[in-house]
C-alpha positions in Angstrom: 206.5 277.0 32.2 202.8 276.2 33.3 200.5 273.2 31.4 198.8 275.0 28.3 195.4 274.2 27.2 196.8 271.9 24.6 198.9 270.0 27.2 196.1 269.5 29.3 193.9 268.0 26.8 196.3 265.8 25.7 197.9 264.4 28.9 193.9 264.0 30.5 192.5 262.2 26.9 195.9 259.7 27.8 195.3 259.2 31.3 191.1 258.6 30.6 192.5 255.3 29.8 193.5 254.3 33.4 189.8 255.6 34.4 188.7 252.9 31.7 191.2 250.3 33.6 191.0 251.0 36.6 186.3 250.3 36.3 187.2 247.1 34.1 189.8 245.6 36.3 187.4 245.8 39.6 183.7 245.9 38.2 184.3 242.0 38.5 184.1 242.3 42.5 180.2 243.6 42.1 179.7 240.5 39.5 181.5 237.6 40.5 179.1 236.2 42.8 176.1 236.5 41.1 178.1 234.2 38.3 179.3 232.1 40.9 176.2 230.8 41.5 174.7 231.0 38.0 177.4 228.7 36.6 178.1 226.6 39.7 181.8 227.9 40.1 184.5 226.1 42.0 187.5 228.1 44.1 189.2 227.6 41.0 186.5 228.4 38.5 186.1 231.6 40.2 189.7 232.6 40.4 189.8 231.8 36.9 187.0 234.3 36.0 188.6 236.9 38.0 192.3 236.0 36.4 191.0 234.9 32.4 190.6 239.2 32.3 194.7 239.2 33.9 195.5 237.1 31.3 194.4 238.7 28.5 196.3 242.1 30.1 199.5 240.0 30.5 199.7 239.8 26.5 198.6 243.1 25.9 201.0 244.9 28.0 203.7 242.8 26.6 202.5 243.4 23.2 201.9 246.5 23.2 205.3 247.8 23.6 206.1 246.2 20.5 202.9 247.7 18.4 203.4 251.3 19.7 206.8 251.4 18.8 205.9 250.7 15.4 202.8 252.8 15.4 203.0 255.6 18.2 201.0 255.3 21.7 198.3 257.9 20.6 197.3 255.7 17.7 197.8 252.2 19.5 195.7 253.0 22.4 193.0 253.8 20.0 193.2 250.2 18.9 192.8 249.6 23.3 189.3 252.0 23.5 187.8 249.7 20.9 188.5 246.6 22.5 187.0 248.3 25.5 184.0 248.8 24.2 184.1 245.1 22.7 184.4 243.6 26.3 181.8 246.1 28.1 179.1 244.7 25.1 180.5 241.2 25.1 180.3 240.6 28.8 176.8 242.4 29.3 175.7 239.9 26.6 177.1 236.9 27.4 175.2 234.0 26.7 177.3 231.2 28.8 180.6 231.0 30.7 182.7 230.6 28.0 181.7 233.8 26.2 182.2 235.5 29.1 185.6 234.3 29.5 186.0 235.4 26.4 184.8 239.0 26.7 187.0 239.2 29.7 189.6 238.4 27.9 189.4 240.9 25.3 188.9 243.4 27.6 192.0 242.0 29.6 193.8 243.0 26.3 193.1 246.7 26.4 193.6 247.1 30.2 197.3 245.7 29.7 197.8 248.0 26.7 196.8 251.2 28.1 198.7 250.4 31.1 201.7 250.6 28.7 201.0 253.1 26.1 198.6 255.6 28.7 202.0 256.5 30.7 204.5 256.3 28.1 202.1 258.8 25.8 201.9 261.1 28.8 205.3 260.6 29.8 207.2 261.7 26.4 204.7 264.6 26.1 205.7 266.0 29.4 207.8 268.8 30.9 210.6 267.2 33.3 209.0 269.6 36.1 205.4 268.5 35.3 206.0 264.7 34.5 205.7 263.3 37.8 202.0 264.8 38.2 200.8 264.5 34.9 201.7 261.0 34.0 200.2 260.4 38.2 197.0 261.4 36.6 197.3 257.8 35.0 197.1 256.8 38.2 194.4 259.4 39.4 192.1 258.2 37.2 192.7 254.6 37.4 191.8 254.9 41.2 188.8 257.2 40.4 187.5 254.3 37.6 188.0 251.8 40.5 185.8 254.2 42.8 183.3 254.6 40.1 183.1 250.9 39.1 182.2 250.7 43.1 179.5 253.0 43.4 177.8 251.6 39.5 178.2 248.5 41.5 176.3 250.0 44.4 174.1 251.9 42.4 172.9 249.1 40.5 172.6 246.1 43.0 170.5 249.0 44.8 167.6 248.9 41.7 166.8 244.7 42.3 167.1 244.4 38.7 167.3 240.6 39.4 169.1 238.0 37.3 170.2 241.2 35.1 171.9 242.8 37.4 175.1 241.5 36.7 174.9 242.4 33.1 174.5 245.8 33.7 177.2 246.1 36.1 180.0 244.8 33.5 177.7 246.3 30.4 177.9 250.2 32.0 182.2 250.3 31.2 180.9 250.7 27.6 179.9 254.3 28.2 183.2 255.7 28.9 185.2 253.7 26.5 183.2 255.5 23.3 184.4 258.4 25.1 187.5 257.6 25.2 187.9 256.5 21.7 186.0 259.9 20.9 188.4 261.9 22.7 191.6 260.3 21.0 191.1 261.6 17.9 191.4 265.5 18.7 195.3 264.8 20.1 198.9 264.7 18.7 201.3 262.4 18.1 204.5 262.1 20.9 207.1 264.2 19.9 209.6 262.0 21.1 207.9 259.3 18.3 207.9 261.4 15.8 211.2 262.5 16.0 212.3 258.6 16.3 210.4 258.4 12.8 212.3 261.4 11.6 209.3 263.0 11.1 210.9 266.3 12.8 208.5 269.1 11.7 206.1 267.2 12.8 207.7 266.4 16.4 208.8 270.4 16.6 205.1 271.6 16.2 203.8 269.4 18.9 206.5 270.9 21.1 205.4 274.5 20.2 201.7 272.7 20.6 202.2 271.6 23.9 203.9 275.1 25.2 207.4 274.4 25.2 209.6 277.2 25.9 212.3 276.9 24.1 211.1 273.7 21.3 214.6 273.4 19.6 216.6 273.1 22.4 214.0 270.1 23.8 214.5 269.0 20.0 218.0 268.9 19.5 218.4 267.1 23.2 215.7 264.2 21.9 217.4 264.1 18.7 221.1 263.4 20.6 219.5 261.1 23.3 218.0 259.4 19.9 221.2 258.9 18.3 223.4 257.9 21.0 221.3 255.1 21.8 220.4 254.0 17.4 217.3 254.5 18.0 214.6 252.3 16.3 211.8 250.5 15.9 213.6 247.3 16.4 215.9 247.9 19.2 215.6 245.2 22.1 214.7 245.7 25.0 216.2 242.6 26.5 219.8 243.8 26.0 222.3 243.6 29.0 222.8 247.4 29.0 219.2 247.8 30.4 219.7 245.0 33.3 219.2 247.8 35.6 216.1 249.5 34.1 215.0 246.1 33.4 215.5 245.1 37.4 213.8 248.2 38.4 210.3 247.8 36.0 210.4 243.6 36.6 210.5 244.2 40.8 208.3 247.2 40.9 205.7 245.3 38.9 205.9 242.5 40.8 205.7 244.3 43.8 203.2 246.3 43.2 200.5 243.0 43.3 202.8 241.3 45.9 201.5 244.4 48.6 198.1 242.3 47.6 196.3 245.6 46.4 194.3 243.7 43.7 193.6 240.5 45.4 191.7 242.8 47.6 189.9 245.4 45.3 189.0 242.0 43.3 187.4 239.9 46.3 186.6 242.9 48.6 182.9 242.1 48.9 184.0 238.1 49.7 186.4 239.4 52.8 183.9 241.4 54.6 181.6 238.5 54.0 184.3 236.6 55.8 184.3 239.4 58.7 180.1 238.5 58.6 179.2 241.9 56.8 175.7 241.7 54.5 176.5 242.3 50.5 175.1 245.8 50.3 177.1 246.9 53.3 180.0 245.3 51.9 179.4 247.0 48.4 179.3 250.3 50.7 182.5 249.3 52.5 183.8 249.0 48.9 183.3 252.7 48.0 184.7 254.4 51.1 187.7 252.2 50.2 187.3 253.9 46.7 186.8 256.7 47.9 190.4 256.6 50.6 192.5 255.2 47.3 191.1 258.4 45.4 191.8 261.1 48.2 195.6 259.8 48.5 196.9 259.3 45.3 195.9 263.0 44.9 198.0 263.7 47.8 200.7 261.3 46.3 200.3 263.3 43.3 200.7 266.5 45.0 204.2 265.7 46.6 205.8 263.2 43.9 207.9 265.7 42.0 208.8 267.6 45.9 209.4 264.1 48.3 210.4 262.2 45.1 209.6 258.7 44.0 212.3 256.6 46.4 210.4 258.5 49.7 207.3 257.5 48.8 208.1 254.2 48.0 209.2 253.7 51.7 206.8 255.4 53.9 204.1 253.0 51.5 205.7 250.0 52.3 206.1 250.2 56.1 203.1 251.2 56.4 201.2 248.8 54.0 203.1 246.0 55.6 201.4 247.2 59.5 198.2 246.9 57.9 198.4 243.6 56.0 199.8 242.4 59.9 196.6 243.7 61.5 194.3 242.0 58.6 196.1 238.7 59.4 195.6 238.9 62.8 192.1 239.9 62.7 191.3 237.3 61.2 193.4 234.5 62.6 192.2 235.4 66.1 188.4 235.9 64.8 188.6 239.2 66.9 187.9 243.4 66.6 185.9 243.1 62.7 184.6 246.3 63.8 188.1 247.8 63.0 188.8 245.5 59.8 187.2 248.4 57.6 189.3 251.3 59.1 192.6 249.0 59.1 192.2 248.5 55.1 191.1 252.2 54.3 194.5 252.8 56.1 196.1 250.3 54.3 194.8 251.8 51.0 196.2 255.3 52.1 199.7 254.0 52.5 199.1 252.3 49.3 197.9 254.7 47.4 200.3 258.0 48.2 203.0 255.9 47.3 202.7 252.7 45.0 200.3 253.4 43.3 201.0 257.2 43.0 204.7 255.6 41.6 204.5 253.2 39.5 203.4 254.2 36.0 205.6 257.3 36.7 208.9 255.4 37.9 208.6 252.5 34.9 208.3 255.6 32.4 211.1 257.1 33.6 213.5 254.2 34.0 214.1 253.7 30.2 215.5 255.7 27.2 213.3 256.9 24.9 214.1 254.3 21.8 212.9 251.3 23.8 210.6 252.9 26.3 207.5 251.5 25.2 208.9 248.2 25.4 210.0 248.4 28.7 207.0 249.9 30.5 205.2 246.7 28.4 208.3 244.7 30.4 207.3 246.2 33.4 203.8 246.2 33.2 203.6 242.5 32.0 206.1 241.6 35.3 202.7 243.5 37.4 199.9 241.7 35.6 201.3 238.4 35.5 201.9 238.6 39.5 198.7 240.2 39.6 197.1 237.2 37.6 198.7 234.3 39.3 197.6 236.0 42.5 194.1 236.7 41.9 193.5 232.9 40.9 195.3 231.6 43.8 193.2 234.0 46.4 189.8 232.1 46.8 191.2 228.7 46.6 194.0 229.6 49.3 191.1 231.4 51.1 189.4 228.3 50.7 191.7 225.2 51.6 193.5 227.6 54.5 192.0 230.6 55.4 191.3 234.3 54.7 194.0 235.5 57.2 196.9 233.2 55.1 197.7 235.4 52.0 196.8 238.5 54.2 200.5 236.9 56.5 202.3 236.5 53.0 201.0 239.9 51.8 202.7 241.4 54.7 205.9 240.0 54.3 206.5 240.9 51.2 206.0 244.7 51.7 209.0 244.1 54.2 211.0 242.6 51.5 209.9 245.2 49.3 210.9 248.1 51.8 214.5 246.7 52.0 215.0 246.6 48.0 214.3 250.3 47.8 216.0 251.0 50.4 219.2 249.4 48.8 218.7 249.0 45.5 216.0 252.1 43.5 217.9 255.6 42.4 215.5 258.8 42.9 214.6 260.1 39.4 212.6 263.2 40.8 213.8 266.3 38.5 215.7 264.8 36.1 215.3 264.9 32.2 214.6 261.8 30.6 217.9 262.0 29.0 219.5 262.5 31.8 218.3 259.3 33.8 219.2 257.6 30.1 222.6 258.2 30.8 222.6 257.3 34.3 220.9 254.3 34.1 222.3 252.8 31.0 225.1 251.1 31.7 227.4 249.6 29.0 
């Protein structure tokens, strides 16, 4: 079977929303020192301004689990492309610190619920030969919105618009997210939902939509997965059955942020500062960065479904945790800065063919169908929390240590995170969803 029009559509409309988290999440790097100074920030202030935004993701993720069961993904994340456009407007307009926050926060909301709902949409609309690709286009475009939030960046501290300029670099996310919202109203439902609902002429059309090849069959095996595991809205997540799906979402989450991927995209234009590079040139730095994170999770997407998830997840974090050791001891030793650029675009390539090529498709995966919504909300919530703490701690660690301290902790953690795939993740590559359901589900 190859992707159909209709398939396509779909699954890139779903994964526009990780372009719309991926500019939100890091257009703060461009902004945060121009507020700095125009509210007379502390370390703490500032980590809070970066982390308010985590925050707000944190609840959505968790929530949105909850809210998409009820309602589908397709119509949940249209509730997330409004909230986008809230926060772009809101933070381009802010009047003080407190409505920015605010803004932030709201747009925090959104991120964490597309994170959720983007992957599991694409995931239950999905061919078991196509799913590792298509729901890495998540991914894709999450690392292309990061790319693009650091060229607007560029772009616009380039025109000297003065005091305004930060408005205009948190005001421009408001242009994709009426796209986005645009977009979700030309796509179907999940199939897998629908059938849930018992709505099954409605989940055997989308099949036939979406180029299925044999639509009663893939039926009839939703609809046994379904009742095996009494599917419903209300089925909990936090059941002992799904320790280990719950084990493998909670650690990969955490993980993920623990490799200190965010910390950096977040304060990237502070730590070449540190390494005594100017703003613009550390806005430029930013982009080929962008650019490296782009070019590999392609190639992670190209080799998911043939290496397989477990694979990845190894090569990324031995050679993540080199990298994060060579930061460290650049700066600790206050020697070779001409290099620090080339050893975090490396970095970024380990990173990106594996992590981040994985995650959204490995936490989709993990769970059956009746509480998978949930779980990737479990999962995702496990990443942004991490991710929040982490990002508030960076510039007050940074400044009561110094820069090369959370780049040593960064490091180790990537070895501890090696050793519990090694030992402890299954390979889900060319399985069925109902097939890892039964594998994975233990009584």
């Amino acid at each position: 079977m190859k992707p159909n029009f209709n398939l396509m559509r779909a699954t890139l409309t779903g994964a526009l929303g990780g372009l719309l988290f991926g500019f939100d999440t890091v257009v703060i790097a461009g902004a945060i020192d121009a507020l700095t100074r125009l509210y007379h920030l502390s370390p703490g202030e500032k980590g809070f301004t970066v982390g308010i935004g985590l925050v707000g993701t944190i609840i959505g993720a968790l929530g949105a689990g909850q809210i998409g069961q009820k309602l589908g993904a397709r119509e949940t994340l249209r509730l997330t492309a409004v909230l986008y456009v809230l926060s772009a407007a809101g933070c381009a307009f802010a009047w003080n610190w407190d409505s920015f926050l605010v803004f932030r926060f709201i747009g925090g909301l959104g991120i964490g619920a597309s994170s959720v709902l983007g992957p599991v949409y694409i995931t239950e609309l999905s061919p078991a030969k196509w799913r590792g690709r298509f729901v890495a286009l998540f991914q894709f475009n999450v690392v292309f919105g990061i790319m693009l939030a650091y060229m607007s960046n560029y772009g616009i501290r380039s025109m000297q618009l003065g005091a305004t300029e930060w408005r205009w670099q948190v005001g421009v996310a408001g242009i994709p997210a009426v796209l986005f919202l645009v977009m979700l109203f030309g796509i179907p439902r999940s199939p897998r939902w629908s059938a849930s609902k018992d709505r099954i002429d409605e989940a055997l059309e989308v099949l036939r939509l979406m180029g299925d090849p044999n639509p009663e069959a893939e039926l009839a095996d939703i609809r046994e997965a379904l009742k095996q595991e009494h599917a419903s809205a209300h089925e909990r997540v936090f059941q002992w059955k799904y320790r280990y799906p719950l084990f493998l979402a909670m650690s990969i989450g955490a993980f993920n942020q623990l490799a200190g991927i965010n910390a950096i995209l977040y304060y990237i234009n502070d730590i070449f500062a540190a390494a005594g590079f100017s703003q613009l040139s550390g806005d430029q730095q930013a982009i080929m960065i962008g650019a490296t994170n782009l070019l590999f999770t392609m190639v992670g997407m190209s080799v998911i479904d043939k290496l397989g998830r477990k694979t990845l997840l190894l090569i990324g974090a031995a050679g993540t945790a080199i990298c994060l050791a060579g930061v460290a001891w650049i700066y600790s030793s206050d020697s070779h800065k001409s290099i620090l650029v080339w050893v975090f675009i490396t970095y970024i390539a380990f990173f990106a063919l594996s992590q981040g090529a994985v995650i959204w498709v490995y936490i989709g995966e993990v769970f059956p169908t009746s509480v998978r919504s949930k779980g990737q909300g479990v999962g995702s919530g496990s990443h942004w929390f991490m991710n929040a703490i982490i990002a508030m701690l960076f510039p007050v660690v940074v400044h009561s240590m110094s820069t090369a301290t959370p780049f040593y902790f960064f490091a180790g953690m990537t070895v501890v995170q090696f050793l519990v795939v090694l030992f402890v993740y299954p390979e889900t590559k060319g399985q069925t969803l109902e097939a890892l359901q039964r594998k994975l589900v233990k009584a």
